[in-house]
N, C-alpha and C positions, 0 to 999 in steps of 0.2 A: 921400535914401534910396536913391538909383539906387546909388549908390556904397557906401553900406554894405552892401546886397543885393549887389551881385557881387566884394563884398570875400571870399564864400566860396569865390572859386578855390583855395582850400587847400585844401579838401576831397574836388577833384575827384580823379580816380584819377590815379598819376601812373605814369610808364613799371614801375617797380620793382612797382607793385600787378598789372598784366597778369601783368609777368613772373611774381609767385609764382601768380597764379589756371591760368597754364599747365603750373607745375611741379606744380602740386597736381593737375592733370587727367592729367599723364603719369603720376605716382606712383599716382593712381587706376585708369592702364588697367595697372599693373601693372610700367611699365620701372622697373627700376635706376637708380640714382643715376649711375653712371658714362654709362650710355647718355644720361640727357637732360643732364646737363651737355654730351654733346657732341653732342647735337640742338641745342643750346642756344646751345652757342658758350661756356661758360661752366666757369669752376671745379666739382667736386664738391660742395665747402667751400661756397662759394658758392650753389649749389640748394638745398643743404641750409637754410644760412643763411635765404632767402628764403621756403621753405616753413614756416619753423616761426617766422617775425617775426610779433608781433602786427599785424595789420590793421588797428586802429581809428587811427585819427588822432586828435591831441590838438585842444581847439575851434581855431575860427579865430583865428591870430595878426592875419592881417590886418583883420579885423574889430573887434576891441577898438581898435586903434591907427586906423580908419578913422572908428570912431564917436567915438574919443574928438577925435580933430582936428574933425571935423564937424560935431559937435551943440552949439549955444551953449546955456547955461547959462540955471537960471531966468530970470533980467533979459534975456536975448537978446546977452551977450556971450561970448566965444572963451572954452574954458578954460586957464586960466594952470597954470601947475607950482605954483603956491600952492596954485590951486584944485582941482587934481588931487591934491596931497598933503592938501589937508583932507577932502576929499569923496568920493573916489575910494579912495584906497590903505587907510585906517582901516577901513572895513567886509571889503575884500578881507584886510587884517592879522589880522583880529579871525578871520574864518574858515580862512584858512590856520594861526591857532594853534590853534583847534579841531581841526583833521585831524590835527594833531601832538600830538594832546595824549600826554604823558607825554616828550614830548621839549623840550629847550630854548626857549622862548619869543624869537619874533620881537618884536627891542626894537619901541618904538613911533615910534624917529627915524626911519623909510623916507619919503623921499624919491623922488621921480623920479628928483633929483642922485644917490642915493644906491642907487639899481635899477641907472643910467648904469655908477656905479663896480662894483658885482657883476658887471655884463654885462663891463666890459673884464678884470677881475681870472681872472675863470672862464675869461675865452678864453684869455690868458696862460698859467694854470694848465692848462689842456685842453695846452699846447702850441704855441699859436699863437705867430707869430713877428711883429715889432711893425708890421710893413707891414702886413701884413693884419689887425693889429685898430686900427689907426688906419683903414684904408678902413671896415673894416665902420663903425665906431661915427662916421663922420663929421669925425676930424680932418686938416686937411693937412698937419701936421706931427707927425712918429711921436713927438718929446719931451713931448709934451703925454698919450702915451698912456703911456708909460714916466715921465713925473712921477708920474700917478695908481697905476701899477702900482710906483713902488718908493716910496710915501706907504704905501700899503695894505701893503707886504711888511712894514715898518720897526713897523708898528704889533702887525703878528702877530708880528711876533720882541720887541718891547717885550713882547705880552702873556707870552709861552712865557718871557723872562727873569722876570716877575714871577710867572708860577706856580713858575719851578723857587726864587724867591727864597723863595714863601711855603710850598712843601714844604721848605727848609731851614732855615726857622726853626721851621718843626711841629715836627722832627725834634729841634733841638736843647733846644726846648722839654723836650721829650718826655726827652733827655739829662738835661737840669738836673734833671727830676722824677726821675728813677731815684737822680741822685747826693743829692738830698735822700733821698730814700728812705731807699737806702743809710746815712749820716749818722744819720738818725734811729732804725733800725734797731741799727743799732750803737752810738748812744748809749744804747738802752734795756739793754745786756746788763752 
């Protein structure tokens, strides 16, 4: 328990929170933007930036991952990615498609294995270059991170050839209907 209680050092203020609590008390005695950027040591852009960032922090990341390595299971053993995909992710699924509703529904295959693949695919896509998302996510060889990220690309580019296939058959559907039309139309006159 000692460990999941001080799993909340994320919470704690961290340099970037001072910082906006001080630009916010200059801007309160009334200086200019340009004056405390350079009380500051800092960009314009920048102070501005800081002053107007939401302040709350999202819950503890480290706490979820703290408790969930931690805490053994009804029977008193370790939880597995089994038992984390049955037990775990399903109720967290079920309320994250509540929050969305009217948007696309989260399939029901989530996995851990498959949280793993969003986290390296989004770094990727954020820009990340494959050195640093193989350290972050744990691999020591970057091919293992570029396996998963051109698996995942190849499958979004299958999906976009099968949308652009089944909007070309709509269409020519849609074709064929008009030339019967047509046909029939002009058969009646």
């Amino acid at each position: 328990m000692a460990l999941v209680e001080a799993s909340v050092l994320d919470h704690r203020p961290t340099p970037s929170t001072e910082l906006r609590r001080r630009i916010i008390g200059m801007r309160a005695a009334g200086k200019q933007w340009k004056v405390i950027a350079a009380d500051l040591g800092i960009g314009e852009s920048t102070a501005i930036y800081h002053a107007n960032r939401v302040v709350g922090r999202p819950l503890s990341g480290y706490r979820a991952v703290v408790a969930t390595l931690t805490f053994l299971n009804a029977r008193g053993n370790r939880w597995t990615g089994n038992a984390i995909a049955q037990h775990m992710v399903p109720p967290v699924l079920k309320e994250a498609n509540r929050q969305r509703a009217g948007l696309p529904t989260i399939r029901e295959q989530v996995t851990p294995h498959t949280l793993r693949y969003t986290c390296i695919t989004s770094l990727f896509a954020a820009g990340a270059d494959q050195d640093y998302v193989a350290a972050r996510v744990g691999h020591e060889d970057v091919t293992t991170a570029n396996r998963i990220y051109r698996y995942v690309l190849q499958r979004r580019q299958r999906g976009a050839i099968a949308r652009l296939r089944q909007l070309a058959m709509r269409e020519s559907a849609v074709d064929i209907g008009r030339r019967d039309a047509l046909r029939h139309t002009a058969g009646e006159r």
